[in-house]
N, C-alpha and C positions, 0 to 999 in steps of 0.2 A: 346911390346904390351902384354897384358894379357888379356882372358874370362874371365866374371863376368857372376854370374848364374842370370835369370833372371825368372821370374815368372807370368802365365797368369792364370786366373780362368774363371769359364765358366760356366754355370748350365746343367750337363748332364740330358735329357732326356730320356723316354722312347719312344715306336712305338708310342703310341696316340701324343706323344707332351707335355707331361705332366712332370714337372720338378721333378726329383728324390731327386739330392742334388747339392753340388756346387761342383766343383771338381779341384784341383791345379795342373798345370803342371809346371814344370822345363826347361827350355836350358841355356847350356851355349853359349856367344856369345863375339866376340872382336870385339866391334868400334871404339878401339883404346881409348887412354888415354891421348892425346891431340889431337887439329887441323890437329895440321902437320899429324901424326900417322892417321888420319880419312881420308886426302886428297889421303895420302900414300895409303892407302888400297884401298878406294871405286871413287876419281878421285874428284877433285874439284868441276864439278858441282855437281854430286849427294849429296855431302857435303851443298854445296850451297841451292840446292834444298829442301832438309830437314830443313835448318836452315830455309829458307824464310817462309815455309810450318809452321810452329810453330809460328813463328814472326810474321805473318799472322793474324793468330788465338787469339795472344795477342793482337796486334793492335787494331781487331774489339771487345773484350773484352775492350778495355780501352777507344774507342769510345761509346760502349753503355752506360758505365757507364757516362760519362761525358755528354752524352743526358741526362740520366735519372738525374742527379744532376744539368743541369739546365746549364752545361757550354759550353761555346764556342768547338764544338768539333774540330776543326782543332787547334784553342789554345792548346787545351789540347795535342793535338797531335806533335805539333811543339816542344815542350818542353820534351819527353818522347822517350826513347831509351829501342830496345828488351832489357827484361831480367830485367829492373826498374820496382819494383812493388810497386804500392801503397797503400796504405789502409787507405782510408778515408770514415769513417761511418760519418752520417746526425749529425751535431748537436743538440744540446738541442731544439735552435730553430727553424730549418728547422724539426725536428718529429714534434715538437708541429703544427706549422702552416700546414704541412702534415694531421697529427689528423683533425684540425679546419676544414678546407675544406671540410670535408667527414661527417659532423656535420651539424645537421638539422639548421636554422635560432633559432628555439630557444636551442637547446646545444650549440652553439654560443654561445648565448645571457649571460647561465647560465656561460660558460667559460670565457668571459669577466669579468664579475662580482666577478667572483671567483678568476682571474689575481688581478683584480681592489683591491680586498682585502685583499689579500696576499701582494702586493707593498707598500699597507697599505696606 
C-alpha cells in the first residue's frame, strides 16, 4: 500500500464572513490500491458502504437524466451498471422540436415555413 497526496480548497474568510481568497491544502492518505488492500485496511462494510454511497449518487443522476429525455426510467436503469457512463446529448431533432414548443403560434407558423422551404 502507498499514500497519495490529496488536495482540498476552501475560500478563507475573515471575522465579518467576507471571503479573502481561496486557499489549498495538502494530506497525504492510503486507501489502498486495490479492493482487497481497502477491505484489508478499513473492513468490508465501510468499503461497501462507501461504494454504495457513490453508486447511489450515479444511479439517481442517470434516472434524472432519463426523466428529462423522455425515457422509461426503470428501462434505463435495468440496463446500466455503477461506473457505465453515458453521454448522450439531444439530437438535431429533439433541440429543434424542444425550440418549437416554447415558440409563440406564430414562430411556429414562420418555422414551419421555413422547414417547408429548405426540404424544398
Amino acid at each position: 500500500m502507498a499514500s497519495q497526496t490529496y488536495s482540498a480548497t476552501y475560500n478563507a474568510k475573515d471575522e465579518d464572513g467576507n471571503v479573502l481568497d481561496s486557499q489549498t491544502v495538502t494530506a497525504d492518505y492510503d486507501f489502498g490500491s486495490s479492493l482487497d488492500e481497502a477491505v484489508e485496511s478499513f473492513g468490508a462494510e465501510i468499503v461497501h458502504a462507501h461504494f454504495t454511497a457513490h453508486a447511489v449518487v450515479s444511479l439517481q443522476s442517470r434516472m434524472r437524466a432519463a426523466a428529462k429525455a423522455g425515457i422509461k426510467v426503470q428501462e434505463a436503469i435495468d440496463s446500466w451498471k455503477p461506473g457505465q457512463v453515458s453521454k448522450r446529448g439531444k439530437s438535431p431533432v429533439e433541440k429543434a422540436l424542444g425550440a418549437f414548443e416554447k415558440m409563440s403560434g406564430d414562430q411556429q407558423q414562420a418555422f414551419i415555413d421555413q422547414l417547408k422551404e429548405a426540404a424544398g
